[in-house]
C-alpha positions as MATLAB code, in Angstrom:
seq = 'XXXXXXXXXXXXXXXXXXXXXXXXXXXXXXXXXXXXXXXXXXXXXXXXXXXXXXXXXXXXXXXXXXXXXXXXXXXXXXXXXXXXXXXXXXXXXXXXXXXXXXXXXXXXXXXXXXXXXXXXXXXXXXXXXXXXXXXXXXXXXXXXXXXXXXXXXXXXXXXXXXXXXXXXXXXXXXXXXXXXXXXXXXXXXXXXXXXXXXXXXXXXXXXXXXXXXXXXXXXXXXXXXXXXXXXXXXXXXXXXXXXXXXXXXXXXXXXXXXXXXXXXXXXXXXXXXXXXXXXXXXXXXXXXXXXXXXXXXXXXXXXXXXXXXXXXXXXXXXXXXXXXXXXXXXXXXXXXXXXXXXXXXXXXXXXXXXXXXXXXXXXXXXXXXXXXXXXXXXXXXXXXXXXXXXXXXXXXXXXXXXXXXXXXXXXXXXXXXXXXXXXXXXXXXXXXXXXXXXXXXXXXXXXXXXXXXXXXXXXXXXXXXXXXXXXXXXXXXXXXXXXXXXXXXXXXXXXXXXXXXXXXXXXXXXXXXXXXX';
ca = [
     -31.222  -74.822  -88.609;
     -27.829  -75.514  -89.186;
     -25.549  -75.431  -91.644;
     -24.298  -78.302  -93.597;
     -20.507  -79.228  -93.958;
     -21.309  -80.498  -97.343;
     -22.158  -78.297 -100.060;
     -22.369  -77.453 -103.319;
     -19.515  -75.244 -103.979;
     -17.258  -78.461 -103.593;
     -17.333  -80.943 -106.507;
     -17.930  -84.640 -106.043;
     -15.104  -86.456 -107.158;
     -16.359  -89.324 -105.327;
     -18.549  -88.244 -105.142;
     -57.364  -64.507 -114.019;
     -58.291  -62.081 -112.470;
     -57.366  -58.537 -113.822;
     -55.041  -57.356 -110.905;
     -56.306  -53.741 -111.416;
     -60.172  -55.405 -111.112;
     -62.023  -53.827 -108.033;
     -62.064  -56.293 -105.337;
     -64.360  -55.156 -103.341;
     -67.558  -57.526 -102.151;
     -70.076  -58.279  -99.648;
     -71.376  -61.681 -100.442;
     -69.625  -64.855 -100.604;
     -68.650  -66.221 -104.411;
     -69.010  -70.161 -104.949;
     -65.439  -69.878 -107.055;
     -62.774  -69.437 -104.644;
     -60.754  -66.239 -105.261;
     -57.126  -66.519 -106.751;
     -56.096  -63.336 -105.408;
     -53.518  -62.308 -102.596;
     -53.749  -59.016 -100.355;
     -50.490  -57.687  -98.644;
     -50.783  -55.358  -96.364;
     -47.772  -52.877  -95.679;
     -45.824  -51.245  -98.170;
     -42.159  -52.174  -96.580;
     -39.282  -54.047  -98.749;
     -41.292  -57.049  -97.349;
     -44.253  -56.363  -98.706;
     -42.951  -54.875 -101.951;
     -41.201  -58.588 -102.721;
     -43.836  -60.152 -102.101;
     -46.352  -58.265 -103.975;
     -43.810  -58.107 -106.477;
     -42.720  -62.173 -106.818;
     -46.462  -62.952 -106.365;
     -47.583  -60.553 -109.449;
     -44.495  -61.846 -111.537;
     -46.157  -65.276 -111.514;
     -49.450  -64.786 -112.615;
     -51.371  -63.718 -109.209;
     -53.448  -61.001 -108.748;
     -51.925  -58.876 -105.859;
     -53.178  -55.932 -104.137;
     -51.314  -54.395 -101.489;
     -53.024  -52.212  -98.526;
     -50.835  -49.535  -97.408;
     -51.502  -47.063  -95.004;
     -49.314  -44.489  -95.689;
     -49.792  -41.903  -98.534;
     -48.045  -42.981 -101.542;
     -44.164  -41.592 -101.075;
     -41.007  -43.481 -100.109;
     -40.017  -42.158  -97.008;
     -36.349  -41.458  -95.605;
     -36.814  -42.202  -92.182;
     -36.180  -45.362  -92.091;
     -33.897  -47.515  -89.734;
     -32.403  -49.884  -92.026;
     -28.935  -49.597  -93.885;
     -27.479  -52.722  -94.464;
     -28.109  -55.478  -97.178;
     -26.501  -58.666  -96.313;
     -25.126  -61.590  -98.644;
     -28.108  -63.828  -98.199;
     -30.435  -61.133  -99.082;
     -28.486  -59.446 -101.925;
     -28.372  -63.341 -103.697;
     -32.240  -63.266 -103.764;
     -32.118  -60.240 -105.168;
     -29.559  -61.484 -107.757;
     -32.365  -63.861 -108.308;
     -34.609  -61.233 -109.469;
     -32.215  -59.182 -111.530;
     -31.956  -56.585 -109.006;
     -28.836  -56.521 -107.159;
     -26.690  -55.335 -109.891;
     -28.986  -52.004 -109.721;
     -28.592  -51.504 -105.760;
     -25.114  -52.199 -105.511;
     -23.901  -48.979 -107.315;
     -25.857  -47.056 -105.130;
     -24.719  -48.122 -101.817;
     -21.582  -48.696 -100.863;
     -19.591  -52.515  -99.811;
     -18.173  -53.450  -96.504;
     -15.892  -56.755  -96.258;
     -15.983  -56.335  -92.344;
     -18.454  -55.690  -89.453;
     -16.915  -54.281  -86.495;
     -18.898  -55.172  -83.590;
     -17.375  -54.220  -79.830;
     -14.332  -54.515  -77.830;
     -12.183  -55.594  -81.136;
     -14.599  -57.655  -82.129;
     -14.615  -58.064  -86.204;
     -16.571  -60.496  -88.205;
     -14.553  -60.595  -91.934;
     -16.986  -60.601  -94.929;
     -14.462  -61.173  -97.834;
     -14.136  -64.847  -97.514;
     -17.796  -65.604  -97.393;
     -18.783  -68.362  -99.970;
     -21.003  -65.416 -101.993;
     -20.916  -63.505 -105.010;
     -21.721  -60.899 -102.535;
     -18.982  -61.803 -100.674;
     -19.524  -58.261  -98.405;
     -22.601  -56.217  -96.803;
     -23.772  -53.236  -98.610;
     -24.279  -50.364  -96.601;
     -28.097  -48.874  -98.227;
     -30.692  -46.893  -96.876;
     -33.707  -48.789  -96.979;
     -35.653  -46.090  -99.187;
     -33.259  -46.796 -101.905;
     -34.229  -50.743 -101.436;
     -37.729  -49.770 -101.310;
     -37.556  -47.782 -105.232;
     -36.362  -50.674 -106.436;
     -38.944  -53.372 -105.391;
     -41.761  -50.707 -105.379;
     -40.763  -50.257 -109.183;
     -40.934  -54.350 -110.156;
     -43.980  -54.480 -108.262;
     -45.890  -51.836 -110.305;
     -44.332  -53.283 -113.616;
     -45.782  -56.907 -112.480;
     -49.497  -55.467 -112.251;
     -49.728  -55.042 -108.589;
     -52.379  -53.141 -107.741;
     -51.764  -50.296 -104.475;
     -54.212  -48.827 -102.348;
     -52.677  -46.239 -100.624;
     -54.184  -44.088  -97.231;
     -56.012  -47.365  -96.140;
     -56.082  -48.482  -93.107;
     -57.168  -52.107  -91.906;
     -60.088  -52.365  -89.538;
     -61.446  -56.172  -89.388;
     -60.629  -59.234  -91.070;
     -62.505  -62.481  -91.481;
     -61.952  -65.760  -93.411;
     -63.508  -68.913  -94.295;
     -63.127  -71.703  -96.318;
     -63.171  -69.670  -99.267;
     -60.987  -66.835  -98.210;
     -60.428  -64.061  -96.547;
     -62.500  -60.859  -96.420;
     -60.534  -57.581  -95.693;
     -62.146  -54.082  -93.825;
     -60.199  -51.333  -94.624;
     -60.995  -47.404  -93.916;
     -60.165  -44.973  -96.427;
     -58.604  -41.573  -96.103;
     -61.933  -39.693  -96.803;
     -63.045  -42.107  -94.088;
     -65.356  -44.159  -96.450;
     -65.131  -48.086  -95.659;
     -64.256  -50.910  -98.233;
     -64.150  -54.589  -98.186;
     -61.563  -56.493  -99.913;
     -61.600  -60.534 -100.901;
     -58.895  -62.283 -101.588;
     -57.879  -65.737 -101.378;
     -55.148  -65.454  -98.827;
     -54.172  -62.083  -96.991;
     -50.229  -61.464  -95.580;
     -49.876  -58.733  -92.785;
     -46.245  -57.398  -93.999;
     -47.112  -54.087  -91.817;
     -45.130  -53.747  -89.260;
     -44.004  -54.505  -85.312;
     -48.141  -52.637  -84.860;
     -49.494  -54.830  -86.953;
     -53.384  -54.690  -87.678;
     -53.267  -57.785  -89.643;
     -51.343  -59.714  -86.617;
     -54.052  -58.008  -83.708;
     -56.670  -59.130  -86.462;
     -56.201  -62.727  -86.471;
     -55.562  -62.326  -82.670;
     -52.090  -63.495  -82.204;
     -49.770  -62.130  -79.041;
     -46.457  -60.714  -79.884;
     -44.366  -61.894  -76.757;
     -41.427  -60.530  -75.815;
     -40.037  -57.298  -74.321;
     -38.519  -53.698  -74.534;
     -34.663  -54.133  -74.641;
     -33.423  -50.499  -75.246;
     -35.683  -47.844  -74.364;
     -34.977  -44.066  -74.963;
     -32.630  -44.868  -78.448;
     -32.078  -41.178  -79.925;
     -31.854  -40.567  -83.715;
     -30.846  -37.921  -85.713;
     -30.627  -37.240  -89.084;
     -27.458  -34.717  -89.663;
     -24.528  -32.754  -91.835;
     -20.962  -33.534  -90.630;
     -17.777  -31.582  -91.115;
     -15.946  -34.597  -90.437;
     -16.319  -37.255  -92.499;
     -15.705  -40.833  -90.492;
     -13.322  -42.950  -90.865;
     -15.436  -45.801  -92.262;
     -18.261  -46.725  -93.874;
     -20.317  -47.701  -90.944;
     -19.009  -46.438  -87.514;
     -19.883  -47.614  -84.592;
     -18.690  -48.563  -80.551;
     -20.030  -48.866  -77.364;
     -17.699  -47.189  -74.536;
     -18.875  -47.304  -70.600;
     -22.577  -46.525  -70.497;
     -22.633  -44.724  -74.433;
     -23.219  -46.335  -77.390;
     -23.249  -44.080  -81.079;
     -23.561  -45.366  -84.761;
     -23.322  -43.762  -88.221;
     -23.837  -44.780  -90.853;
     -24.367  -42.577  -94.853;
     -27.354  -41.901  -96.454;
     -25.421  -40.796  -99.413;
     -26.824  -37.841 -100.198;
     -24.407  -36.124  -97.663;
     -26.771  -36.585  -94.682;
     -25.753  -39.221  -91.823;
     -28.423  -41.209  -89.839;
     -26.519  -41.313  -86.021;
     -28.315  -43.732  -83.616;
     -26.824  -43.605  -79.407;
     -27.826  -44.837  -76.068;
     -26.945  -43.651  -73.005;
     -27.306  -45.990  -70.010;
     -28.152  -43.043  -67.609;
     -30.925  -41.569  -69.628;
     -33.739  -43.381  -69.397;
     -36.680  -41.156  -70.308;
     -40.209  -41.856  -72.591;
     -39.471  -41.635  -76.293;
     -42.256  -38.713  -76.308;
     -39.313  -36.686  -74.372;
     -37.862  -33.581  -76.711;
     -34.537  -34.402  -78.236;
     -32.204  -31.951  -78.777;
     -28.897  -32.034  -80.903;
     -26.853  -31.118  -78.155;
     -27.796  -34.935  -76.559;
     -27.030  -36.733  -79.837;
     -23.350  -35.249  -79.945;
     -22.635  -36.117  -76.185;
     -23.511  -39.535  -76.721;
     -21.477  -39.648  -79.740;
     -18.477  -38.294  -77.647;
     -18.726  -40.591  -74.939;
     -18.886  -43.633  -77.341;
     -16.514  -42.830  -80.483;
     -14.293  -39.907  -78.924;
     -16.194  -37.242  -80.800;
     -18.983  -35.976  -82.648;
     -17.900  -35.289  -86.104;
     -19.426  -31.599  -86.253;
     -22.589  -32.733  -86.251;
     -25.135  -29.958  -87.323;
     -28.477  -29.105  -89.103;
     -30.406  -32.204  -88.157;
     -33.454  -32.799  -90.586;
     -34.954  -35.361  -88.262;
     -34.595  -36.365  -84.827;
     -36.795  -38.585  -82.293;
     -36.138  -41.141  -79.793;
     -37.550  -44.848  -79.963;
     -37.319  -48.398  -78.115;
     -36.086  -51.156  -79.353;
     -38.030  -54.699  -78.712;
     -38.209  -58.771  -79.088;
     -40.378  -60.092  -79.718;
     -42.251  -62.723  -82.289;
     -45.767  -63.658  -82.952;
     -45.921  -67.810  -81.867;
     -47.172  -68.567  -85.282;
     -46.618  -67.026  -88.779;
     -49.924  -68.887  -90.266;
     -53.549  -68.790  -89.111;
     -55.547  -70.179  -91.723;
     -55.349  -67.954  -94.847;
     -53.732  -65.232  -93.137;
     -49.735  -65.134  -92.949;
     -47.465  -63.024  -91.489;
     -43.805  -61.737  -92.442;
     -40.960  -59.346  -91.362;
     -41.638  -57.296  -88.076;
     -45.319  -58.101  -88.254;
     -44.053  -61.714  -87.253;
     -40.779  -60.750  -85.228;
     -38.913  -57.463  -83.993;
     -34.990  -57.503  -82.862;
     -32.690  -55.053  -82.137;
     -30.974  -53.359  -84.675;
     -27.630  -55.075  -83.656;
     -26.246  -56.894  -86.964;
     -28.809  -54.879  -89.349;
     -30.436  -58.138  -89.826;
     -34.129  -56.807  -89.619;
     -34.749  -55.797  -92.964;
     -32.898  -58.467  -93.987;
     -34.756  -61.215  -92.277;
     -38.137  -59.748  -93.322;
     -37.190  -60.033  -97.559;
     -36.141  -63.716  -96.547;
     -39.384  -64.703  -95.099;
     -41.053  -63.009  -98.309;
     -39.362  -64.832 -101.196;
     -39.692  -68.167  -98.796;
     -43.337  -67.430  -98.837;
     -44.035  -66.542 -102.666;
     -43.145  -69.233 -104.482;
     -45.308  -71.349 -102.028;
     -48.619  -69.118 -102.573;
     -48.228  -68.254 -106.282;
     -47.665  -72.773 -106.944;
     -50.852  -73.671 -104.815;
     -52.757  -70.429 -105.691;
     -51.834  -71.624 -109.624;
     -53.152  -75.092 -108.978;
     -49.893  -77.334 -108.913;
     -49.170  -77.891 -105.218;
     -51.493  -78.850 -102.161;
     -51.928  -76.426  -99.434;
     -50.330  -78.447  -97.375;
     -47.062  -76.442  -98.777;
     -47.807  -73.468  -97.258;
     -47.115  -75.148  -94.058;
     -43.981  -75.583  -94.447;
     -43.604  -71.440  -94.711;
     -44.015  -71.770  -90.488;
     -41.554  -74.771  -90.238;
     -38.778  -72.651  -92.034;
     -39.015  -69.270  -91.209;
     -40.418  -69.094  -87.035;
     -37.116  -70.940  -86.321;
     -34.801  -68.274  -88.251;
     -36.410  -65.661  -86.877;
     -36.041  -66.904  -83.190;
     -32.259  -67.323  -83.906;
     -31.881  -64.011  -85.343;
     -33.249  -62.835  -81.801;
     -31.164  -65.084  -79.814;
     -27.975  -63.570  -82.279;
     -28.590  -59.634  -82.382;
     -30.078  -60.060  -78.775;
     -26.317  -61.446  -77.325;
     -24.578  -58.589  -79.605;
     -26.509  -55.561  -77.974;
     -26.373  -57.457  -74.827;
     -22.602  -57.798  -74.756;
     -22.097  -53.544  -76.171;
     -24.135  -53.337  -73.281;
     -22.000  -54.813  -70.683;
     -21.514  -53.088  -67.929;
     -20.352  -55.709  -64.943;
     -17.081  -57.031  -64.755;
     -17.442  -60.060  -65.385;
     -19.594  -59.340  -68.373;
     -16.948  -57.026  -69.801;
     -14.799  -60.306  -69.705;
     -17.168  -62.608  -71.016;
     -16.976  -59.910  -74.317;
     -13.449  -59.666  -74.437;
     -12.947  -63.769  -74.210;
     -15.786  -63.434  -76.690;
     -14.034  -61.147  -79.122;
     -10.554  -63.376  -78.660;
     -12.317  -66.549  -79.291;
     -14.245  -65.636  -82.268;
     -11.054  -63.770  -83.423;
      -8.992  -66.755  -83.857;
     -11.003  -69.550  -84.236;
     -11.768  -69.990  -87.830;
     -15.205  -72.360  -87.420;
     -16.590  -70.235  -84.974;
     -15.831  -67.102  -86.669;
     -17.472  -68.534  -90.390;
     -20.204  -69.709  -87.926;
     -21.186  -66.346  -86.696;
     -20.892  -64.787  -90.114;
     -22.840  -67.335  -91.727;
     -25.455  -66.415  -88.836;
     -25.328  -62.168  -89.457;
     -25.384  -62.689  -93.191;
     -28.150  -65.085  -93.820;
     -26.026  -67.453  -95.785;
     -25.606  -69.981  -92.835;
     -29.220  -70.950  -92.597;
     -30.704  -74.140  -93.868;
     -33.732  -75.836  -94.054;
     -35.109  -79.194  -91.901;
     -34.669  -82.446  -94.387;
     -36.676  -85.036  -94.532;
     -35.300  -88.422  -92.823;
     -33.150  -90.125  -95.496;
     -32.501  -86.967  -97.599;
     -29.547  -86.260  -99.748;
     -27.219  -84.224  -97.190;
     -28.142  -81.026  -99.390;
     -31.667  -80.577  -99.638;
     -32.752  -77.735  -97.475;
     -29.419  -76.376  -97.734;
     -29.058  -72.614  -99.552;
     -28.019  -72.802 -102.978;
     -24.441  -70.926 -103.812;
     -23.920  -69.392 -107.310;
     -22.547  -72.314 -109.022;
     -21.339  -72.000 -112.381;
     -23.393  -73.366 -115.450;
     -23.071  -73.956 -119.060;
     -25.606  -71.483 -119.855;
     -24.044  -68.852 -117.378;
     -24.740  -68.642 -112.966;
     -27.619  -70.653 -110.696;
     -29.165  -67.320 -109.931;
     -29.460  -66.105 -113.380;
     -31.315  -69.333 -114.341;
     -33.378  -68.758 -111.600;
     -34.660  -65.513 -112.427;
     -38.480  -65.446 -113.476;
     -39.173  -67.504 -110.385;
     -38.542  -71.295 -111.474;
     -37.600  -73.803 -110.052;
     -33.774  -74.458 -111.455;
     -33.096  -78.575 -112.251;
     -29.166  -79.215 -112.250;
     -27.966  -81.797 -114.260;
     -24.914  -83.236 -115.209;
     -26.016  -83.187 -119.034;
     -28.362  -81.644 -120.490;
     -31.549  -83.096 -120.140;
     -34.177  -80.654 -120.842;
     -36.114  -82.639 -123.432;
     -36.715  -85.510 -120.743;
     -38.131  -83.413 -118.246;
     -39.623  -80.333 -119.624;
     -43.032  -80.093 -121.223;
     -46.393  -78.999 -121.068;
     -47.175  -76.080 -118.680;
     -44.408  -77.174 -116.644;
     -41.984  -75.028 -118.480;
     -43.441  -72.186 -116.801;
     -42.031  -73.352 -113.432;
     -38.591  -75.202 -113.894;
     -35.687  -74.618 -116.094;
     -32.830  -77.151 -116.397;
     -29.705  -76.770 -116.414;
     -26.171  -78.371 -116.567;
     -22.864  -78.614 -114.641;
     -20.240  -76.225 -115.768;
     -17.787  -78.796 -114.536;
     -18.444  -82.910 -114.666;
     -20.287  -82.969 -111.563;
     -22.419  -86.184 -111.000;
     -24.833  -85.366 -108.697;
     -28.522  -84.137 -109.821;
     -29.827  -80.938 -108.099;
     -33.426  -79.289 -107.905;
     -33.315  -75.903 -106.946;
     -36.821  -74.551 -105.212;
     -36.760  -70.719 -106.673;
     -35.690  -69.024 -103.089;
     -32.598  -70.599 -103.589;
     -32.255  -73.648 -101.433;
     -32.259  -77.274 -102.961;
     -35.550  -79.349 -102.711;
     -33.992  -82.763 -103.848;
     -30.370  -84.185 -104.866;
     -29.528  -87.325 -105.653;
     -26.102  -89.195 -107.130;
     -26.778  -90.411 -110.676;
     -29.948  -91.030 -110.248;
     -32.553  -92.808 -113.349;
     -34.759  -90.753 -115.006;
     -37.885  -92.187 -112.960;
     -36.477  -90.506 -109.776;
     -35.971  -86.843 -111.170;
     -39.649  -87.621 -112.732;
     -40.756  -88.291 -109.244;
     -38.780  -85.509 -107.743;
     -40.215  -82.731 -109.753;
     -43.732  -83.953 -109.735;
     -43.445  -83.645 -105.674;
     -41.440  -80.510 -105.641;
     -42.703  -78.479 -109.355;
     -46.212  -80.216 -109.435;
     -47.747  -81.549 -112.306;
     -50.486  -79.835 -114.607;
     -53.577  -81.366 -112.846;
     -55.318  -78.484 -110.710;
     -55.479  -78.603 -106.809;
     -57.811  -77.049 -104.808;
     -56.820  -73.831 -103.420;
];
């Protein structure tokens, strides 16, 4: 899971089914089922639904909610990693007017992690409320054909070879089963789908009694996102930007069930102690206390059934990588279902969905677990380990791209097989093109071939067209690239013959003849 010096930034020199059809059944079919149920209306879900439906599989997704975006989310923050997939879905140019950028993260005790000299496009977080997020995806998923049931509520799953047979309960309290050929529990740290398929969700509480308000300020803060931890207090703001601030604080001495009232009057004492004042807080709209966990499900993949974002794993909130973690796992997963649900990849591919994403997940624990841990400290020698922390990471340039590359997204990569070109499994930058950028071409969902002429004629054809697009070097680079469509590379080679890229894509982009699903 680590990054690769080598990348692709640097040129060598020397180098069927009706979506809106009525799933319900109660007897087994003898032709498999092509379709997918997601379960949980989140930004994970809403991906997922929504990539699945743009290639050609029937998706319904199982909410339980009534049908409204809601406001009360946690999550503000988009990070580079997660904004370039949503390049690659012609999306990010609509979010990023309505949040606003942030080329910095401030952290604790001087602690600063610089954004502007990421190796992005999106060289920057964007501070968003989730809802906003949420409008976007919810609005490509209906225009794909995905099909929402809304007020239902999961109450038994089964599967067999054939697939997977959902229970749900609807709001007039009348039962329905569901068949699909794979189901994916996107639905939260309570997850029905995850308690379903029987799966623990080890970990433990790491913050309890978290208060949250949502308020008016007469002050407006100095920044975009605020945030410190001072003594035993700990306060962050951040905009909704429709003049109403979500404020999140901890106390260290109040330690009390999150069913305990919360008044304003707390919220603005804790805000004190951290960040030297309240900011006039008044006229809260919404206010409630919560915990904060880790913890993540040992597997992402029981049979047919898969499991994404806080279904799989929960974190603190330290870094705002939740969110951001949870629309990674779903375009890693999407492409894999919609290839072997479409007939041109073994199902031995969804495998690999556990091999790349359980890892990532347990580092984004270990990462925004040591952050809240350290604005925690309290001992002495803890407050020194965070100030040598902050000094280090300060001044040492590796380090410091290391731990951005790690907040971000944009410093994961991908396990290799032995022998491998040095970039395969690495993430994809935005490299220029003759026909324009990498994440333009990979728009639609395909699988993006790089080469150093244009080639399409000798490896194009057929029904394949549908999955890969090639491409050429803006500049004279030599080397041959295939692009899997979340963005990282699947092959690479140096001047390879044409009977290597022919073998390459029929691995990676399959070939016409159907496969089982």
């Amino acid at each position: 899971m680590n990054g690769n010096s080598r990348n692709m930034d640097t040129a060598d020199t020397a180098d069927a089914a009706d979506p809106t059809t009525d799933t319900t059944c109660t007897t087994r079919t003898t032709t498999p089922p092509r379709d997918v149920i997601v379960v949980g209306a989140g930004p994970t879900g809403l991906l997922l639904a929504g990539d699945l439906a743009t290639a050609g599989v029937p998706v319904t997704l199982v909410e339980k909610r009534p049908h409204k975006i809601s406001n009360l989310s946690r999550a503000f923050v988009l990070h580079a990693r997660t904004l370039e997939q949503l390049d690659a879905r012609g999306l990010a140019d609509d979010l990023e007017p309505k949040g606003r950028p942030l080329d910095r993260i401030r952290l604790f005790g001087g602690l600063s992690v610089a954004l502007d000299t990421l190796p992005s496009r999106f060289n920057h977080l964007l501070v968003i409320p989730q809802y906003e997020v949420e409008k976007v995806l919810q609005r490509r998923a209906e225009d794909a054909g995905v099909r929402f049931v809304y007020e239902a509520e999961v109450t038994g799953l089964s599967q067999d070879a054939g697939g997977v047979t959902l229970d749900v309960r609807r709001r007039d309290g009348e039962p329905e089963r569901l068949r699909a050929a794979y189901v994916v529990g996107t639905d939260g740290m309570r997850s029905a789908v995850r308690e379903a398929i029987g799966l623990p969700f080890p970990g433990k509480s790491v913050i309890r009694s978290v208060v949250l308000a949502d308020v008016l300020l007469d002050e407006e803060p100095e920044s975009v996102l605020t945030a410190n931890a001072v003594g035993d207090a700990f306060a962050f703001i951040a905009p909704f930007g429709d003049g109403y601030y979500r404020v999140i604080g901890w106390h260290r001495g109040r330690d009390v069930p999150d069913s305990e009232p919360l008044e304003l009057d707390e919220v603005k004492e804790i805000a004190r102690l951290a960040l030297g004042r309240d900011y006039g807080m008044r006229d809260a709209r919404w206010m409630s206390r919560f915990h904060s966990d880790e913890r993540q499900a040992p597997a992402y993949r029981v049979g047919r059934v898969f499991l994404a974002g806080d279904a799989a794993h929960v974190h603190t909130p330290a870094g705002g990588q939740g969110m951001n973690t949870g629309l990674q796992d779903a375009a890693n997963l999407s492409w894999k279902l919609a290839l072997v649900l479409n007939g041109h990849a073994d199902t031995a591919l969804l495998d690999t969905y556990q091999a790349e994403r359980h890892p990532v997940g347990k580092s984004v624990l270990r990462s925004s677990g040591g952050i809240v841990r350290l604005a925690m400290a309290k001992y002495p020698w803890t407050l020194a380990l965070r100030a040598g922390l902050a000094t280090f990471l300060n001044h040492v340039g590796p380090a410091r791209r290391k731990a951005a590359g790690q907040i971000t997204g944009i410093g994961y990569a991908y396990g290799a097989p032995r022998g491998s070109h040095p970039l395969v499994g690495t993430r994809a930058p935005d490299v220029a093109l003759r026909s324009g950028r990498l994440y333009e071409a990979l728009r639609g969902g395909r699988f993006v071939l790089i080469t150093p002429t244009s080639a399409s004629e000798s490896y194009t054809g057929g029904d394949r067209n549908e999955r890969l697009t090639v491409e050429s070097w803006a500049s004279d680079r030599r080397t041959t690239v295939l692009v899997r469509p979340d963005g990282y590379v699947a092959w690479a080679a140096e001047s390879p013959d044409a009977a290597a890229v022919a073998a390459a894509l029929d691995a990676a982009v399959g070939t016409p003849e159907a496969r089982a699903v």
